[in-house]
C-alpha positions, 0 to 999 in steps of 0.5 A, spaced: 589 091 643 584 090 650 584 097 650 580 097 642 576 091 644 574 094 651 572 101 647 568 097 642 564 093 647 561 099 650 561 103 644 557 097 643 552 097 649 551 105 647 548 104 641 544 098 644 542 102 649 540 108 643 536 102 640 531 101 646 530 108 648 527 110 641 524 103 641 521 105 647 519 112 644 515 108 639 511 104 645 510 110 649 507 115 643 503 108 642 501 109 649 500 117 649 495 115 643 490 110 648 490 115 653 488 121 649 482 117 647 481 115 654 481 122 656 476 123 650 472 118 654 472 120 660 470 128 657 464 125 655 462 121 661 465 125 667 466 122 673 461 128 680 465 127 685 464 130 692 466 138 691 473 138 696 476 144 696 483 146 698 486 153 700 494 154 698 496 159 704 499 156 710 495 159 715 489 157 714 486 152 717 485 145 714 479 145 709 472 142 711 465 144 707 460 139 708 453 140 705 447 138 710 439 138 709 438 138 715 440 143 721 440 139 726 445 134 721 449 140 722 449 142 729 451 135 730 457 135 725 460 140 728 460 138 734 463 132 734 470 134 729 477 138 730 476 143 725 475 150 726 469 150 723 461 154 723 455 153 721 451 158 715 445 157 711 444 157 703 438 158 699 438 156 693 435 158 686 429 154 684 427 151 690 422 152 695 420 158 698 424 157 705 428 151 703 434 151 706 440 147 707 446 148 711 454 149 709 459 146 715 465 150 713 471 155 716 470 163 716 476 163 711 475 156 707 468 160 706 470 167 704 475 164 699 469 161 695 463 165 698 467 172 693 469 168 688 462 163 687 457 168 688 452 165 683 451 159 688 453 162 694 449 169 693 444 167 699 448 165 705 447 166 713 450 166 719 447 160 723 447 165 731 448 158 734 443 157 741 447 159 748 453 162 743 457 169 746 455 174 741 455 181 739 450 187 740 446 186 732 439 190 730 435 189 724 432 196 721 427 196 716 421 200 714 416 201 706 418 207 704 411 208 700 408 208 707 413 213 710 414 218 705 417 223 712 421 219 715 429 220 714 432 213 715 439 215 715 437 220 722 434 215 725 440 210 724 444 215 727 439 217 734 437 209 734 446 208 734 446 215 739 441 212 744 444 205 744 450 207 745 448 211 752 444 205 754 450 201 754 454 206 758 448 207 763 447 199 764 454 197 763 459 203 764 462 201 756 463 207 752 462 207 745 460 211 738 458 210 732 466 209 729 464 201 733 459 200 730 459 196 722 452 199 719 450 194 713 446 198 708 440 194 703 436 198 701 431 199 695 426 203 691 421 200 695 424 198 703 430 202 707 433 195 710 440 196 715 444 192 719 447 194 725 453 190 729 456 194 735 463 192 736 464 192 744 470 194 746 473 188 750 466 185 752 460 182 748 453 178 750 453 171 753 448 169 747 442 173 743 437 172 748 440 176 753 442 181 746 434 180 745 431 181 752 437 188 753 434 190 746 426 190 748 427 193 755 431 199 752 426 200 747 421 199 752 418 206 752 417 205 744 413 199 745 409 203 749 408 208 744 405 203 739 400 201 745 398 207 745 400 213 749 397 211 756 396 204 756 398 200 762 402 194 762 398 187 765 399 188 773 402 195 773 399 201 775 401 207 775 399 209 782 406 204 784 410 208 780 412 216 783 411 223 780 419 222 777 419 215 774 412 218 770 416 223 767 422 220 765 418 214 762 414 219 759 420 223 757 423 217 754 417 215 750 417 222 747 424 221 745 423 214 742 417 217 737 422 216 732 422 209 731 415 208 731 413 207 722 408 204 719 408 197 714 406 196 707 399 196 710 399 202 714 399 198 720 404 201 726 409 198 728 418 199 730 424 201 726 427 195 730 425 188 728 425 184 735 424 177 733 432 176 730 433 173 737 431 166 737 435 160 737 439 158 731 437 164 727 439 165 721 443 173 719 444 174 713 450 175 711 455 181 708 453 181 700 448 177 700 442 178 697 434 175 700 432 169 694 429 172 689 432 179 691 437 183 687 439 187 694 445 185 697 448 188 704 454 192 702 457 198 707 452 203 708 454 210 705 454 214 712 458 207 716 464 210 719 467 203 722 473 201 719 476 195 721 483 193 723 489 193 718 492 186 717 496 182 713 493 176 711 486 179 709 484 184 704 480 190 707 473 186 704 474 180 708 476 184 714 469 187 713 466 180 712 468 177 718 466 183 723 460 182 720 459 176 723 455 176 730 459 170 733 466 172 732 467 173 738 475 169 741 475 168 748 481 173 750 478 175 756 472 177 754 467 181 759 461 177 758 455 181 758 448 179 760 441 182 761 434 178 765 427 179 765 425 185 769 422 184 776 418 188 781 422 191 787 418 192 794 415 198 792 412 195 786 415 198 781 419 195 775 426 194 775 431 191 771 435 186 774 442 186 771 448 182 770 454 186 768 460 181 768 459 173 767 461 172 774 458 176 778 450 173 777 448 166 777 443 163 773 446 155 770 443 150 775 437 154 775 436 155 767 437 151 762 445 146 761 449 148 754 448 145 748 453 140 749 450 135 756 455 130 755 461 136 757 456 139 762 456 132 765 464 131 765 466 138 768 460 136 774 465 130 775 470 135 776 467 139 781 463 134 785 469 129 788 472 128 796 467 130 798 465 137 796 458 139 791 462 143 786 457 147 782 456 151 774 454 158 775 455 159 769 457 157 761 459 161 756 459 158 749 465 161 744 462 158 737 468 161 733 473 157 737 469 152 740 470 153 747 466 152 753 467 156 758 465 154 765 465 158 772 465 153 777 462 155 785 464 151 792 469 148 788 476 152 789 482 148 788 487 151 784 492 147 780 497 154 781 497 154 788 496 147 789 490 148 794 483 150 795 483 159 794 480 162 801 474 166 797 475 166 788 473 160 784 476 157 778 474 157 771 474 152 767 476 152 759 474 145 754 476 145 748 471 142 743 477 142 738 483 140 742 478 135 745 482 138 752 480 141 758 484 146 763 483 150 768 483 158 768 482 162 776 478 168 778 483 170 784 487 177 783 494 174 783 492 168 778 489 173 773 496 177 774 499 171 772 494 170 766 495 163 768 493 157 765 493 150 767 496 144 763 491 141 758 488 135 760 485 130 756 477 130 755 475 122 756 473 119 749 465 118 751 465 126 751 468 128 745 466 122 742 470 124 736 472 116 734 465 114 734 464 119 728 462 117 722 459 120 716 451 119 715 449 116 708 443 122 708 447 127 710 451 126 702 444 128 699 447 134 696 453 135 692 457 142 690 461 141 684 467 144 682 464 150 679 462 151 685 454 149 683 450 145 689 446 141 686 443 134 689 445 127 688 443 124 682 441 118 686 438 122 691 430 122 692 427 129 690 426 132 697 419 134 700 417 135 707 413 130 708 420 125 705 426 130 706 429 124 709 428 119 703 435 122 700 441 117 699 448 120 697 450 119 690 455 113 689 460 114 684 458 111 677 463 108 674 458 103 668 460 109 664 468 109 665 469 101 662 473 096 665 480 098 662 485 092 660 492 093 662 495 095 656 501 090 653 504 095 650 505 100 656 507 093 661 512 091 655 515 098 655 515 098 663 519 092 663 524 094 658 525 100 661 526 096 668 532 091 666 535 097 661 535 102 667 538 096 671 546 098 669 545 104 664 548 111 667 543 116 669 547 121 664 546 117 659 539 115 661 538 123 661 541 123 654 536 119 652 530 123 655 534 130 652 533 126 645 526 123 645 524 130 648 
């Protein structure tokens, strides 16, 4: 008899328990019914919010993408944050001509966006920021309606020749034209190339030692264009002997080549030398000028081929050879070149630095771009009593590194005492916001050894301090990847670029929603139902509603 009883009491509290599940469906049904039309007014007035993309594989980076008017606004932003991120330009169809603003973000965030929006991001650059160690780049262009003779391809394949025996001269490194990526963009109209030399081990300190390389080894071109037997201001050609005058000539002669002439009929060089400024903008690998159709893709006789990898497609890998500061510190021979000088005799000669220890120019020339570290790595060197100096820096953009050689200060954290001769290195991580100390003696080079990681002080990296600047939102990429400015932004002029405000979320349109007493009865009964339900009856439940 107690069994039955027992039996018909949770037979009882089954059904009670059945009951409230289909009332509970009922109330959902009525809920699903007020979403849908809340969804149908969210569809008619969409809430922009700020474009934040994400990238599902592991081993990227975490995402960044920030949009600057201003390049300095750019500069500043990248230097005070953790992400590995670089600095590219945009120009954007139906603004004015030269209108630019500036993308913060990773090279792979970048490239995942860059091949899928091409619409928006179809003119890019790559910002060659001042001071970065860079690779060997030439600009090459000439009209072809006014040089009908010449053979662009021949002439790339003499000026790569030419190149190539410079550096072997200058600083013993052996290259071919299999080291050098060779973008094509030519049209009907214009033959227009860029070459990238990928230097076996080594590259230039930054783009004004590329630029000052470039011009003396085209130096006897230049010539050509100044007429044949004009003399440079303060030189005489007295001062020079018989040899060195028929080698200039002889130079001048084999140089012919690059002399073409514009769309005026005016002389002029094969070489663009006016790419080598600070914070100039290259632009990029399948990327096309605003207003051009005329994308940079990889030339017909380019005979680079980039190494394999498991992580990138064959394009990316060319995309990211392509860029002039992707250059890691992995014990890089850092190239420099100075002005040429008068030697005793009067002659010109060049003065060269062949490796980044063995000249001397910071203390005389201008600090890094970041004096605040500048000034904490002198606290390093300058202490119980020695000067410690900067011989030199060298700024590694892509991974944000600052790379200091020090001179009068040779304590080693190795040998735990001051070498005899060798000087250190010092390395700051802008990212890690850490520094260490690297050693140029022999058998701390054998060890590749590397000093702990010590913290930079918060006033150095100021990274706590960081905050988003209002102005800095005036423009916006959606998730179409379309970038458009703020609404609430002024339109931008050159006289009131600095009037823009970021776009504020506008959530009049949205309604002020109720909670909703139906969904508030419905989780309230779900709450004491599931207090002493079984969870396989509660799955029964849901299997039955579904």
């Amino acid at each position: 008899m107690l069994q039955t009883v027992i039996c018909k009491n949770k037979t009882t509290k089954d059904c009670k328990t059945r009951i409230q599940a289909r009332m509970m469906v009922g109330k959902w049904q009525d809920r699903l019914k007020s979403v849908e039309q809340r969804a149908s007014s969210f569809q008619s007035s969409p809430l922009c919010c700020p474009y934040k993309p994400r990238l599902s594989r592991p081993w990227q980076p975490s995402s960044v993408w920030r949009l600057f008017p201003r390049q300095n606004a750019a500069i500043a932003f990248i230097q005070h944050i953790k992400q590995d991120v670089h600095i590219f330009s945009l120009e954007r169809e139906g603004s004015d001509a030269g209108q630019r603003i500036f993308l913060v973000t990773s090279y792979s965030e970048l490239w995942h966006y860059y091949s899928t929006h091409r619409q928006s991001l179809m003119h890019c650059y790559e910002v060659i920021l001042e001071g970065a160690v860079c690779k060997l780049y030439f600009d090459l262009e000439f009209h072809k309606a006014t040089n009908t003779h010449l053979d662009g391809k021949m002439m790339v394949a003499k000026l790569i020749q030419y190149v190539c025996e410079k550096l072997d001269e200058v600083y013993g490194l052996r290259c071919s034209a299999k080291e050098v990526l060779d973008l094509d963009s030519s049209t009907s109209e214009k033959f227009s190339r860029h070459l990238i030399f990928m230097l076996p081990g080594a590259a230039f300190q930054d783009n004004s030692h590329v630029g000052r390389f470039i011009h003396d080894i085209l130096h006897p071109a230049i010539n050509c264009l100044q007429k044949s037997n004009l003399e440079e201001p303060g030189e005489n050609k007295d001062d020079m002997d018989g040899s060195q005058a028929k080698r200039r000539k002889h130079e001048e002669m084999d140089l012919g080549f690059l002399i073409v002439k514009s769309n005026n009929g005016q002389k002029q060089l094969f070489v663009d030398l006016g790419v080598y400024t600070k914070n100039r903008n290259f632009r990029l690998y399948k990327s096309s000028k605003l207003g051009k159709n005329a994308a940079f893709s990889v030339a017909e006789d380019n005979k680079f081929v980039p190494m394999p990898s498991n992580h990138t497609t064959k394009e990316e890998r060319i995309f990211l050879a392509s860029l002039i500061t992707n250059i890691s510190f992995t014990g890089q021979r850092i190239l420099t070149y100075d002005l040429p000088q008068k030697n005793t005799a009067g002659s010109l000669c060049s003065t060269l630095q062949r490796e980044s220890h063995s000249s001397d120019l910071l203390g005389v020339q201008k600090p890094s771009p970041f004096k605040e570290v500048d000034e904490f790595v002198l606290t390093l060197v300058c202490k119980d009593g020695i000067q410690g100096s900067i011989r030199r820096w060298n700024y590694f953009a892509s991974e944000q590194l600052l790379v200091y050689d020090i001179e009068k200060f040779r304590w080693c954290h190795n040998v735990k005492r001051f070498h005899k001769s060798n000087n250190i290195i010092i390395v700051v991580d802008l990212k890690e916001e850490v520094w260490y100390q690297r050693c140029h003696d022999p058998e701390c080079r054998r060890q590749n050894y590397r000093s702990s990681s010590f913290p930079l002080p918060q006033e150095v990296c100021m990274s706590h301090l960081l905050m988003e600047d209002e102005e800095d939102q005036a423009y916006l990429t959606d998730e179409l990847g379309n970038i458009e400015l703020a609404k609430s932004s002024v339109p931008m002029t050159a006289s009131a670029e600095s009037s823009s405000v970021p776009q504020s979320e506008n959530t009049e349109d949205w309604g002020e929603w109720p909670d909703d007493p139906a969904y508030l009865e419905a989780l309230q009964e779900v709450e004491r139902a599931t207090e002493e339900v079984p969870d396989e009856l509660l799955l029964q439940a849901v299997t039955e509603c579904e």
